[in-house]
C-alpha positions in Angstrom: 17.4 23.7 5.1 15.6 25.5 2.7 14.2 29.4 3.5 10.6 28.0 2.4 10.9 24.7 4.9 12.2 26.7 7.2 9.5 29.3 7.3 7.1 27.1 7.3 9.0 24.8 10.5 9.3 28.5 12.7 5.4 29.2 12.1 4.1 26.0 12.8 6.3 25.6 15.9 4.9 29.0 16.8 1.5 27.9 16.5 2.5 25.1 18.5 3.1 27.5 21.3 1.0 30.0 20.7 -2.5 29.0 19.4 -4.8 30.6 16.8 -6.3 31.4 13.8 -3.5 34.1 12.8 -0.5 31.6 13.3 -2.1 28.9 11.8 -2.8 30.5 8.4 0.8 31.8 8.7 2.1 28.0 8.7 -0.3 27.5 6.0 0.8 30.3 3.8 4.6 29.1 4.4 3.5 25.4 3.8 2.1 26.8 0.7 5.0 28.6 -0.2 7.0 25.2 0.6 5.4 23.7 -1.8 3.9 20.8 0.2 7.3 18.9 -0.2 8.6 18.7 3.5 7.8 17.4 6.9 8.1 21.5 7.7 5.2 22.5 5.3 3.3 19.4 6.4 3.2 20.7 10.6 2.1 23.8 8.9 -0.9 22.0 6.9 -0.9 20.5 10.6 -1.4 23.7 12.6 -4.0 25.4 9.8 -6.1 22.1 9.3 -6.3 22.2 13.5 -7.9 25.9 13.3 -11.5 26.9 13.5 -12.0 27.3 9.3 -10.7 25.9 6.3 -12.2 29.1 4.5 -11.1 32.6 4.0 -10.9 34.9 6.8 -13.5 36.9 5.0 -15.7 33.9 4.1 -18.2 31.6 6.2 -16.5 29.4 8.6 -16.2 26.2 7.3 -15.3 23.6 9.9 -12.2 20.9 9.3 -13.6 17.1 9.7 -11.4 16.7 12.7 -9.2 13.6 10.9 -7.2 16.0 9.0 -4.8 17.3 11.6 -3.3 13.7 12.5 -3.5 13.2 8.5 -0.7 16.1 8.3 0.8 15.3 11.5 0.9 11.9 10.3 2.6 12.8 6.6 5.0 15.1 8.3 6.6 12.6 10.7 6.4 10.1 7.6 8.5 12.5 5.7 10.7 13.2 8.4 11.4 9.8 9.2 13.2 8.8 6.1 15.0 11.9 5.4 18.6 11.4 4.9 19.0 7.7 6.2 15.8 5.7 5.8 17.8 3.0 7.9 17.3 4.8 11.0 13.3 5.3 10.2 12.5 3.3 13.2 14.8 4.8 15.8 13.6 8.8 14.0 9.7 7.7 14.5 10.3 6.4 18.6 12.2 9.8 19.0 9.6 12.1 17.1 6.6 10.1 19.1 8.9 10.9 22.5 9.0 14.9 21.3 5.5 15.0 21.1 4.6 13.7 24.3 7.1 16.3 25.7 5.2 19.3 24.0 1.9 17.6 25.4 3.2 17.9 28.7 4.3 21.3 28.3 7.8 20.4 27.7 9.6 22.0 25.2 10.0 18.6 23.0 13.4 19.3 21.7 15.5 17.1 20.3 19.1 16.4 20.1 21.1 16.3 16.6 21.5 12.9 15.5 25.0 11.1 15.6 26.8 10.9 12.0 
């Protein structure tokens, strides 16, 4: 994986643990440094769009229309889904959904590699 995607993957996974203004514009600045390209810099658009301001730390809040979290979220397991082989898109989506419910529960929504 690429240093930039996998930047960006470590600091929205550690928003995901640990929320809050600071980690998420971390995962944005990584996702920025990505290059919006990858699922990884998308769960970093994720975790920043989910914070209390799109603005500045400096500036006026300014408050995210709640849609654009699942937006990323959605784009990220999109782009995830059909990396490598787009064949297996289905069976990638079912186990990325299952993740999730994992990390909602408290679980630590880890995956295991894929078979060749």
């Amino acid at each position: 994986m690429p240093e930039p995607d996998r930047k960006a993957r470590e600091q929205a996974e550690g928003w995901v643990r640990q929320q809050g203004m600071t980690q998420a514009r971390a995962a944005m600045d990584e996702a920025r440094r990505a290059g919006f390209q990858s699922p990884e810099a998308w769960a970093g658009v994720a975790a920043f769009w989910s914070g209390d301001s799109l603005a500045p730390p400096e500036a006026p809040a300014v408050t995210p229309p709640p849609h654009l979290t699942g937006i990323a979220v959605a784009g990220a397991l999109a782009l995830a889904s059909v990396r490598g082989d787009a064949a297996r898109q289905p069976q990638r989506l079912a186990m990325f959904l299952q993740s999730a419910q994992d990390i909602a529960a408290g679980g630590p929504g880890r995956l295991p590699p894929e078979a060749p």
